[in-house]
mmCIF file of the N, C-alpha and C atoms, coordinates in Angstrom:
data_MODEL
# 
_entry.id   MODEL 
# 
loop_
_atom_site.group_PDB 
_atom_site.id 
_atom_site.type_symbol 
_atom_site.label_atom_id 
_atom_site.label_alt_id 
_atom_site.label_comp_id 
_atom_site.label_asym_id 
_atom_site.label_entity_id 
_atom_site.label_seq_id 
_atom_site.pdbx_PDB_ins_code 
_atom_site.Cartn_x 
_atom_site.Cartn_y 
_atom_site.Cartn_z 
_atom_site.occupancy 
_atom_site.B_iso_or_equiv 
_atom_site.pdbx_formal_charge 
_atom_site.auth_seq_id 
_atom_site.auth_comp_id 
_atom_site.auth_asym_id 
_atom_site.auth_atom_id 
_atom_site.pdbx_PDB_model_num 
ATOM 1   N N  . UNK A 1 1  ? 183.730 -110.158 150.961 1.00 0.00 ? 1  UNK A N  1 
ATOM 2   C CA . UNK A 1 1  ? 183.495 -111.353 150.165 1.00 0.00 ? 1  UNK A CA 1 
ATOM 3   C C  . UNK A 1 1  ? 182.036 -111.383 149.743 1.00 0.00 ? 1  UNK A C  1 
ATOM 4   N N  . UNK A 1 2  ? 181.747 -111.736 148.232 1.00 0.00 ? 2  UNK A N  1 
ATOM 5   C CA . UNK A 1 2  ? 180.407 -111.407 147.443 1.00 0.00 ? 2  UNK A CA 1 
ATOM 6   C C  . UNK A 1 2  ? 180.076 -113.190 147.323 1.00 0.00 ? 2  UNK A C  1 
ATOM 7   N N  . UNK A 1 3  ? 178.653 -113.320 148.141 1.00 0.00 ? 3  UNK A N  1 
ATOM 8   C CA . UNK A 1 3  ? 178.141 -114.475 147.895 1.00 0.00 ? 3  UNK A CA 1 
ATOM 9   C C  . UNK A 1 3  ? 176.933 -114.576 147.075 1.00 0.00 ? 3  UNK A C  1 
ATOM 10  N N  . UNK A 1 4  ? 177.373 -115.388 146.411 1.00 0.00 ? 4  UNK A N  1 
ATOM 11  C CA . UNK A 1 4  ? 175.764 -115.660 144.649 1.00 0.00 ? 4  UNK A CA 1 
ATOM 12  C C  . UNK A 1 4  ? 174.832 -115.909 145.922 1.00 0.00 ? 4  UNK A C  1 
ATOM 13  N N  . UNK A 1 5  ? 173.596 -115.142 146.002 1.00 0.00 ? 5  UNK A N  1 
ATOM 14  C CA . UNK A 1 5  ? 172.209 -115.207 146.557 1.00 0.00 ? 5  UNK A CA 1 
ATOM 15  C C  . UNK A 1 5  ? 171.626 -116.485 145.685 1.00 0.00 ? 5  UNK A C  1 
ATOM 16  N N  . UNK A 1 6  ? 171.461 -117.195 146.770 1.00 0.00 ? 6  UNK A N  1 
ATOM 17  C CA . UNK A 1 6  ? 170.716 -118.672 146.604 1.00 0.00 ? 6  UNK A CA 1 
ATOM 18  C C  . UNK A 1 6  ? 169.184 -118.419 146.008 1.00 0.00 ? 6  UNK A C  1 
ATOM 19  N N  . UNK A 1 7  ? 169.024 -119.739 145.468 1.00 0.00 ? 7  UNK A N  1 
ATOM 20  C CA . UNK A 1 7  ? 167.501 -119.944 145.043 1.00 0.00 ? 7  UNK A CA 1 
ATOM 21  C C  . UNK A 1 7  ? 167.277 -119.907 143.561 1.00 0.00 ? 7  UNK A C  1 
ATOM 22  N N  . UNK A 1 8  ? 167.648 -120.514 142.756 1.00 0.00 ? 8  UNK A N  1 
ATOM 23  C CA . UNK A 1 8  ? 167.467 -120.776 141.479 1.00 0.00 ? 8  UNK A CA 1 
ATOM 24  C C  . UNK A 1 8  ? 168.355 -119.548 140.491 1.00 0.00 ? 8  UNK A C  1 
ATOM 25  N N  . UNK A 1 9  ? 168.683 -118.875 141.157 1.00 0.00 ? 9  UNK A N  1 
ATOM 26  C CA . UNK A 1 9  ? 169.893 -117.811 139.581 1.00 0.00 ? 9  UNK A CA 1 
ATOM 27  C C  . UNK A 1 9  ? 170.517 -117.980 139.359 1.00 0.00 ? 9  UNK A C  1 
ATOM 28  N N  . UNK A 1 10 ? 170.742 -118.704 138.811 1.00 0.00 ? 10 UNK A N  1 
ATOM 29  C CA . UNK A 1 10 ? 172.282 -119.765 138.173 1.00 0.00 ? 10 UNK A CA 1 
ATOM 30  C C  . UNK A 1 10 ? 171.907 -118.906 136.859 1.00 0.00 ? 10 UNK A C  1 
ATOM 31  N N  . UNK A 1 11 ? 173.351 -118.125 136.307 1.00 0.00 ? 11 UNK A N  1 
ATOM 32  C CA . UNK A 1 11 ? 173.126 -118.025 135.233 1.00 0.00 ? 11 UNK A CA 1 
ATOM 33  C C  . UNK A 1 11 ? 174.367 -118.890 134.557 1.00 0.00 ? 11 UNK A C  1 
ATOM 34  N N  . UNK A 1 12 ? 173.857 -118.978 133.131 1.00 0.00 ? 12 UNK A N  1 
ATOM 35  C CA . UNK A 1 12 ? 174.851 -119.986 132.238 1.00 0.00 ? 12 UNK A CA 1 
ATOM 36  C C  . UNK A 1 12 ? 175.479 -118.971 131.217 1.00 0.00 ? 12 UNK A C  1 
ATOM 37  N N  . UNK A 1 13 ? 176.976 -119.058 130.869 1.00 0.00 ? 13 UNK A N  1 
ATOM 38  C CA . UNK A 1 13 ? 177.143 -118.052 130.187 1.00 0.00 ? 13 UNK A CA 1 
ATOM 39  C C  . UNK A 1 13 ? 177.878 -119.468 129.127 1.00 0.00 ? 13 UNK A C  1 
ATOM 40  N N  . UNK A 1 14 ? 177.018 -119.370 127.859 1.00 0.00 ? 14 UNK A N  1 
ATOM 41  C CA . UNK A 1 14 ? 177.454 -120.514 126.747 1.00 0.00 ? 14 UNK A CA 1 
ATOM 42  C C  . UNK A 1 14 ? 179.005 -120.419 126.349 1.00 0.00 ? 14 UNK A C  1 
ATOM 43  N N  . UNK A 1 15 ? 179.294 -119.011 126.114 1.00 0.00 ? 15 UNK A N  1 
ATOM 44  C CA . UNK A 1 15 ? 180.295 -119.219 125.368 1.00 0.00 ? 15 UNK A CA 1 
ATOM 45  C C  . UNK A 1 15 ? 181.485 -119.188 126.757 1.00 0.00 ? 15 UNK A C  1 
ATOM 46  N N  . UNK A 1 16 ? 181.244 -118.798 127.883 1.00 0.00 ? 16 UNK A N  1 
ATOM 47  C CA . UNK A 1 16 ? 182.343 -119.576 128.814 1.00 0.00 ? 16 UNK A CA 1 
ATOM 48  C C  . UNK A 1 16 ? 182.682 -120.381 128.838 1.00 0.00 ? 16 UNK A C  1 
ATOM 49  N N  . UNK A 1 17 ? 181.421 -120.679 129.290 1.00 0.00 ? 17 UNK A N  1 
ATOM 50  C CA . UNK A 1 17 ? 181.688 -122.891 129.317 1.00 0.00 ? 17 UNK A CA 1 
ATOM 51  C C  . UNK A 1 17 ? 182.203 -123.131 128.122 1.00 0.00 ? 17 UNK A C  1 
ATOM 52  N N  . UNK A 1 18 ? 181.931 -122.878 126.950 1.00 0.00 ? 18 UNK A N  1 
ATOM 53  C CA . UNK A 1 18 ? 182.714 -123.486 125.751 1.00 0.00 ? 18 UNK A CA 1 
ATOM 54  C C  . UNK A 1 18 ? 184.111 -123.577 125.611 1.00 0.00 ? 18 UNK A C  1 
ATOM 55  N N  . UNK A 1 19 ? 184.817 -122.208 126.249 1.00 0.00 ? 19 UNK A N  1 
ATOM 56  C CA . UNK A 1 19 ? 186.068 -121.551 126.425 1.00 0.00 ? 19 UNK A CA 1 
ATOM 57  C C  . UNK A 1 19 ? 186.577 -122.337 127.473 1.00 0.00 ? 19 UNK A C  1 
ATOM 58  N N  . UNK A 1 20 ? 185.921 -122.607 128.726 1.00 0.00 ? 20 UNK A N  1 
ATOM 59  C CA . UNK A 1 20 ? 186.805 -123.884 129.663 1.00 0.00 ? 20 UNK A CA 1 
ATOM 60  C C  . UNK A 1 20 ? 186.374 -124.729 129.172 1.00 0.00 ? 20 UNK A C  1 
ATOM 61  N N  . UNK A 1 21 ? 185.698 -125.310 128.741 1.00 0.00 ? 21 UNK A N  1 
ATOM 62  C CA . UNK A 1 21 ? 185.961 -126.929 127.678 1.00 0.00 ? 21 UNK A CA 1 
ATOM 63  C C  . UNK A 1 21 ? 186.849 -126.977 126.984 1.00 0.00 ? 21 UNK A C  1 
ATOM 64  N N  . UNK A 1 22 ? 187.175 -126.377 125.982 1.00 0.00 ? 22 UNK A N  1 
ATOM 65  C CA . UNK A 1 22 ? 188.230 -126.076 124.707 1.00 0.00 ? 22 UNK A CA 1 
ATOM 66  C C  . UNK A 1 22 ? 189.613 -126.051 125.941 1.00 0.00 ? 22 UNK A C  1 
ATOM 67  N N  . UNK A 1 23 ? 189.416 -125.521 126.705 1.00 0.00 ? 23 UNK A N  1 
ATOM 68  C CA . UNK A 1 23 ? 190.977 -125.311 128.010 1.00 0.00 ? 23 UNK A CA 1 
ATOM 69  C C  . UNK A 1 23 ? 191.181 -126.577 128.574 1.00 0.00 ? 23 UNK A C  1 
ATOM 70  N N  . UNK A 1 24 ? 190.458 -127.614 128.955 1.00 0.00 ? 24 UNK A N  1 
ATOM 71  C CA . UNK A 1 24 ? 190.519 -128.240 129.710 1.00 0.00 ? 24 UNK A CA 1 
ATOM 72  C C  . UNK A 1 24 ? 190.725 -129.557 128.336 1.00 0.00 ? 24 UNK A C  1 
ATOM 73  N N  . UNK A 1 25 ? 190.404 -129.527 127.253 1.00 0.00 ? 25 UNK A N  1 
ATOM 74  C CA . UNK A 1 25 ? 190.573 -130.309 126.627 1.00 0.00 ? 25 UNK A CA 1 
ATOM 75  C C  . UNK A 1 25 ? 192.260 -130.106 126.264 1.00 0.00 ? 25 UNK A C  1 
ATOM 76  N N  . UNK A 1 26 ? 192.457 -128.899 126.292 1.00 0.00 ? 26 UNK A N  1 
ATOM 77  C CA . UNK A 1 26 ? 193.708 -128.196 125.736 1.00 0.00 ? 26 UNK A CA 1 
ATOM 78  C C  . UNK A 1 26 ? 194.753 -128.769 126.825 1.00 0.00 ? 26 UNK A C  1 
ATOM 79  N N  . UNK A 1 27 ? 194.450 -128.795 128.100 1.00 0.00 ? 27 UNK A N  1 
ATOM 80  C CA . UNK A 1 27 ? 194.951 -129.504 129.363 1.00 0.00 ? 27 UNK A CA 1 
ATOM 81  C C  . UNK A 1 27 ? 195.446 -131.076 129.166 1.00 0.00 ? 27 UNK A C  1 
ATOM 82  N N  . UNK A 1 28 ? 194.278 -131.879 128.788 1.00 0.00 ? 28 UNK A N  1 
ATOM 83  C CA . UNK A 1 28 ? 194.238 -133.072 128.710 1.00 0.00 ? 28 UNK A CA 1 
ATOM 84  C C  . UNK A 1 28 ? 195.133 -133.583 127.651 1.00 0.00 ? 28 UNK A C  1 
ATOM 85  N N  . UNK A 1 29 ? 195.305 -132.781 126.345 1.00 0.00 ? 29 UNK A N  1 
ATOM 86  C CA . UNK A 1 29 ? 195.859 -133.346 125.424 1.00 0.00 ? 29 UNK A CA 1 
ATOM 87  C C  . UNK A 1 29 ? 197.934 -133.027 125.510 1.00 0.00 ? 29 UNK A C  1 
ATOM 88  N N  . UNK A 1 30 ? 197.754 -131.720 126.183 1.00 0.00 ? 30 UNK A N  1 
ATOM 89  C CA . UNK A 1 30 ? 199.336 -131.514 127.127 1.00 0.00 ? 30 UNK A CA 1 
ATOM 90  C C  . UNK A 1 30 ? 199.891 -132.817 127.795 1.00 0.00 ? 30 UNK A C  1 
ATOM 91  N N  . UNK A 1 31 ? 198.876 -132.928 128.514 1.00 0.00 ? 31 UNK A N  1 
ATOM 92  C CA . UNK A 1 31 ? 199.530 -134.247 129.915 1.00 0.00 ? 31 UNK A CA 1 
ATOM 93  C C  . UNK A 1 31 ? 199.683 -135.443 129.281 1.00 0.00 ? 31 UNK A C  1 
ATOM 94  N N  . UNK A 1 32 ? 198.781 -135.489 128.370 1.00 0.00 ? 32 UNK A N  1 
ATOM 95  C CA . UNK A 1 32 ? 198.941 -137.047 127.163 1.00 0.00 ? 32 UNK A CA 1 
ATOM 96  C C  . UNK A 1 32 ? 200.658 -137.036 126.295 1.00 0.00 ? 32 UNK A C  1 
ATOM 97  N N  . UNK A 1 33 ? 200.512 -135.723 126.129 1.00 0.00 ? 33 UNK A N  1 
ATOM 98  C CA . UNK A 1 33 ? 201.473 -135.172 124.986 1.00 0.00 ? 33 UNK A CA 1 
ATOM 99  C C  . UNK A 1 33 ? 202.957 -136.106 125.538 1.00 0.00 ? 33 UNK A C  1 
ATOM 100 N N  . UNK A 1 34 ? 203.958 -136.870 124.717 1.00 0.00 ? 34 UNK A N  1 
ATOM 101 C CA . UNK A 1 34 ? 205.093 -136.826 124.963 1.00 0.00 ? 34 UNK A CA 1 
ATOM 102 C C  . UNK A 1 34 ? 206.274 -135.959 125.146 1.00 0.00 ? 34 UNK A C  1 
ATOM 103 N N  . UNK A 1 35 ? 205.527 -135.087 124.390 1.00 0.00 ? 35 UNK A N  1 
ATOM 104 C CA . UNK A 1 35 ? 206.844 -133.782 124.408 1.00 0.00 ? 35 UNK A CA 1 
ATOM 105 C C  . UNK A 1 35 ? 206.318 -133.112 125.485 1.00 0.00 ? 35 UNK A C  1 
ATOM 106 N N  . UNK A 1 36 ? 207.966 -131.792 125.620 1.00 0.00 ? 36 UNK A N  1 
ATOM 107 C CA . UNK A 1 36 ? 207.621 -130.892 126.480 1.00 0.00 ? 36 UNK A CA 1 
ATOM 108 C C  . UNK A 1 36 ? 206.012 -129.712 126.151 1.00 0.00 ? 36 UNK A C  1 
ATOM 109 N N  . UNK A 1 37 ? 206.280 -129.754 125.127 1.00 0.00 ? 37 UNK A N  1 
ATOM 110 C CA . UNK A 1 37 ? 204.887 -128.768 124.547 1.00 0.00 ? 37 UNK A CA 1 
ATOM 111 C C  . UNK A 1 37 ? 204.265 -129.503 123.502 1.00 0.00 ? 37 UNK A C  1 
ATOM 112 N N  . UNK A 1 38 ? 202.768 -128.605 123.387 1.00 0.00 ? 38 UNK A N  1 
ATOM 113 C CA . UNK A 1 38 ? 202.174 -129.375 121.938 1.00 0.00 ? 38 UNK A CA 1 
ATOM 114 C C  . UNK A 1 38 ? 202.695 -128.322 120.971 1.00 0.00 ? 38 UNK A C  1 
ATOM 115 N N  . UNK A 1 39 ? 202.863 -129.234 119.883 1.00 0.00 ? 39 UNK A N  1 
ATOM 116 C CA . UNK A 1 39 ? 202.970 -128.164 118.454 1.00 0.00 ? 39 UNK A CA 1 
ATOM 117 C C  . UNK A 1 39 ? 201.939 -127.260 118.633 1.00 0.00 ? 39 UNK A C  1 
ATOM 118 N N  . UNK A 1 40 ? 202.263 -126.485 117.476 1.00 0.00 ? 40 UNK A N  1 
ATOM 119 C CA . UNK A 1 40 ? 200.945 -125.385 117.126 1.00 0.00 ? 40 UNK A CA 1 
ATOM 120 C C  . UNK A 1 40 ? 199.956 -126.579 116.548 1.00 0.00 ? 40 UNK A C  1 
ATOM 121 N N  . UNK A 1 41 ? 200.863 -127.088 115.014 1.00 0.00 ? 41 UNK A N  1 
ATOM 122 C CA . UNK A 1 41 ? 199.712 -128.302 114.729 1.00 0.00 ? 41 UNK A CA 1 
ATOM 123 C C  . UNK A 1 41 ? 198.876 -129.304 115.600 1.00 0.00 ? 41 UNK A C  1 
ATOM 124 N N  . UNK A 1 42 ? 199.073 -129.441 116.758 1.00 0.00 ? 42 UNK A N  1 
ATOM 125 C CA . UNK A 1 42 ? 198.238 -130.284 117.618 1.00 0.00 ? 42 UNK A CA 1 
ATOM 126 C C  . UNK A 1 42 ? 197.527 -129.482 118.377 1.00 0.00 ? 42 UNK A C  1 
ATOM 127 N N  . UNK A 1 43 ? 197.600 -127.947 118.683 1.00 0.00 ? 43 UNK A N  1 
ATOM 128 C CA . UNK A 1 43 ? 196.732 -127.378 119.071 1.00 0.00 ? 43 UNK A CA 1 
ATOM 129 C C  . UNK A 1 43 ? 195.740 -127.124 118.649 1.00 0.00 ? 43 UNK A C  1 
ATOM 130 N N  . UNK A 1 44 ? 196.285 -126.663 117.048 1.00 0.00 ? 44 UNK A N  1 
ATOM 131 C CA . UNK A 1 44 ? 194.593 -126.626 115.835 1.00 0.00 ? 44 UNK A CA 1 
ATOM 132 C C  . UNK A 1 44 ? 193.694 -127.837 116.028 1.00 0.00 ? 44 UNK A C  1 
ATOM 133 N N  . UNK A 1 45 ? 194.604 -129.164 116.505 1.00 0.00 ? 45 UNK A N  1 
ATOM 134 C CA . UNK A 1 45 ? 193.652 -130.467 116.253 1.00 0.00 ? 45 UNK A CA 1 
ATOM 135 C C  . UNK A 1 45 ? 193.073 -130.419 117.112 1.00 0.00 ? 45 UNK A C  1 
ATOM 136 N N  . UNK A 1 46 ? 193.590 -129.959 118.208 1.00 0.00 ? 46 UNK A N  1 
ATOM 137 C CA . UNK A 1 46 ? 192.593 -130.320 119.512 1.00 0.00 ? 46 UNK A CA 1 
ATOM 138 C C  . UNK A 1 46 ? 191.133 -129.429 119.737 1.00 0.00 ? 46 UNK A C  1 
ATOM 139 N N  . UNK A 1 47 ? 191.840 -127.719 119.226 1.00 0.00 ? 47 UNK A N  1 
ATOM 140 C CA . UNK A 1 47 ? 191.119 -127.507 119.195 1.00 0.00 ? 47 UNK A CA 1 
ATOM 141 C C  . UNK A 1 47 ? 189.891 -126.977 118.496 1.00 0.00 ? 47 UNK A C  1 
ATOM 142 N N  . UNK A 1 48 ? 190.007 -128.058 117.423 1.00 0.00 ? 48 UNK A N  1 
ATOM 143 C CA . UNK A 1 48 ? 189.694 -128.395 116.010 1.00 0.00 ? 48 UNK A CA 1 
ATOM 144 C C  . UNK A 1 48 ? 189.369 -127.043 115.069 1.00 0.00 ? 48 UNK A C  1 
ATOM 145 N N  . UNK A 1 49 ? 190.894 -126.662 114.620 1.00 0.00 ? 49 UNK A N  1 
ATOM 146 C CA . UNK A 1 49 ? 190.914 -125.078 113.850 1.00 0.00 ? 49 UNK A CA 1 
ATOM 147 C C  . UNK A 1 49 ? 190.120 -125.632 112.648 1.00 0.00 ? 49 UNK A C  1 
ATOM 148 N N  . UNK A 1 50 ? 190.281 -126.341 112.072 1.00 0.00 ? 50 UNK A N  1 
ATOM 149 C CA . UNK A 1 50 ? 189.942 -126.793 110.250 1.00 0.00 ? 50 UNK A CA 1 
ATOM 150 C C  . UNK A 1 50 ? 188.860 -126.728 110.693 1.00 0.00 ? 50 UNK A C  1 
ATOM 151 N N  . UNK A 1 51 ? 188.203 -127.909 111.296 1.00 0.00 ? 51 UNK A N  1 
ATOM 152 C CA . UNK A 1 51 ? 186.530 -127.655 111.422 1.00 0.00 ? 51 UNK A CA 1 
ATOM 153 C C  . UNK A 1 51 ? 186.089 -126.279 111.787 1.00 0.00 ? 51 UNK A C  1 
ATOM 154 N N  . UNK A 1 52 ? 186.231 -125.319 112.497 1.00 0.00 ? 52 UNK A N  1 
ATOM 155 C CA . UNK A 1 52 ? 185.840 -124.078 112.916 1.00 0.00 ? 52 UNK A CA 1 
ATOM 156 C C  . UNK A 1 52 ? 186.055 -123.546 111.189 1.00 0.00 ? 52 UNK A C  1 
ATOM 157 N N  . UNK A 1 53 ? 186.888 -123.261 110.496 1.00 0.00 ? 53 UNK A N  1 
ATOM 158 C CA . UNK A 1 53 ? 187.552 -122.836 109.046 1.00 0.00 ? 53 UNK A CA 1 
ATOM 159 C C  . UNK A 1 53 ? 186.644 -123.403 108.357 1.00 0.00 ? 53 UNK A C  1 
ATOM 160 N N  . UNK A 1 54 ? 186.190 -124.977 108.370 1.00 0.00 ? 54 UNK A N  1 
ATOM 161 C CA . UNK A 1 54 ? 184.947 -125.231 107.941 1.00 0.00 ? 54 UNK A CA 1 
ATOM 162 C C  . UNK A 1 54 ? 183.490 -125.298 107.443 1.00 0.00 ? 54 UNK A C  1 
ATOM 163 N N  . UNK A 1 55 ? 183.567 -124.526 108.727 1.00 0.00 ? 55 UNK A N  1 
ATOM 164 C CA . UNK A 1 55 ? 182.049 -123.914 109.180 1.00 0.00 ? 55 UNK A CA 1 
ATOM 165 C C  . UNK A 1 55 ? 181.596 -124.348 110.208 1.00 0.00 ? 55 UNK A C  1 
ATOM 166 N N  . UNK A 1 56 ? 181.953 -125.781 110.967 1.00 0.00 ? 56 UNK A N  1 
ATOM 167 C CA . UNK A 1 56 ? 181.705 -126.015 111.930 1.00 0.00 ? 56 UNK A CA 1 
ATOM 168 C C  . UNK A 1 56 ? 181.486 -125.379 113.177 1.00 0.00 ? 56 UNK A C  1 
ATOM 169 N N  . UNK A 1 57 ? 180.057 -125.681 114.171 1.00 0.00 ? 57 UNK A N  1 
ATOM 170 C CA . UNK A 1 57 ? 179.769 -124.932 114.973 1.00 0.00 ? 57 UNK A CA 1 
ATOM 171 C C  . UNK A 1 57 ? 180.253 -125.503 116.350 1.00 0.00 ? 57 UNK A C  1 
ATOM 172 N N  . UNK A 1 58 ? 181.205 -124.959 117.065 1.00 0.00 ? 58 UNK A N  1 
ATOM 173 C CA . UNK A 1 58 ? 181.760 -125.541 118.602 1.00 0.00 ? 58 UNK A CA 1 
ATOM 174 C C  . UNK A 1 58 ? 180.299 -125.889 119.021 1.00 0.00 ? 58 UNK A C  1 
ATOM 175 N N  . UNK A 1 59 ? 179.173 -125.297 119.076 1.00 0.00 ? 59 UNK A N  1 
ATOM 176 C CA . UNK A 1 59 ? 178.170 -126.067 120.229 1.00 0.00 ? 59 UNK A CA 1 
ATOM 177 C C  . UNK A 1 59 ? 177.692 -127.069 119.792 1.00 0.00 ? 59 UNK A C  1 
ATOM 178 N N  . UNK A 1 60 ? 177.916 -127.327 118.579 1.00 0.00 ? 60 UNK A N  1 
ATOM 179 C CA . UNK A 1 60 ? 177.617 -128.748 117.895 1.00 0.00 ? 60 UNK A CA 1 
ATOM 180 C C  . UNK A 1 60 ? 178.260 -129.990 117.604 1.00 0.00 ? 60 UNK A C  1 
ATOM 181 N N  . UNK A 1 61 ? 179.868 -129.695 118.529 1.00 0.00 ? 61 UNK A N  1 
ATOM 182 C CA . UNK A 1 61 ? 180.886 -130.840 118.772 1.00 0.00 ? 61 UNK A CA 1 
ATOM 183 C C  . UNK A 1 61 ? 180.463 -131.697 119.321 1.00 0.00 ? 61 UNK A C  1 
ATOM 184 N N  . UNK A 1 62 ? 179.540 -131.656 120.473 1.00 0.00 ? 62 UNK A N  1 
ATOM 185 C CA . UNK A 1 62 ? 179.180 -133.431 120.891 1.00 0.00 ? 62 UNK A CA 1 
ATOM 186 C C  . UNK A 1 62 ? 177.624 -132.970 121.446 1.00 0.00 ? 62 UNK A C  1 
# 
């Protein structure tokens, strides 16, 4: 078993975290969902395809 050596090396990897945000939002909007699944169309919304098609930049969503 490999333990992260303590003391400030936290590294941040941006576009991970972006990728479990986008998942976990993708999560949230499932469990809301009435149906058994989301459409494809509610997946683009959630995980806002048009804006990305846009030009919109994910690190600039909130």
């Amino acid at each position: 078993m490999r333990v992260a050596p303590g003391g400030g090396t936290a590294v941040q990897d941006h576009e991970a975290l972006a990728e479990i945000e986008l998942c976990g939002e993708l999560i949230i909007a499932a469990s809301a969902a009435g149906e058994d699944r989301l459409s494809l169309e509610s997946i683009d919304q959630v995980l806002r395809v048009a804006e990305e098609r846009a030009g919109g930049d994910l690190g600039a969503r909130r």
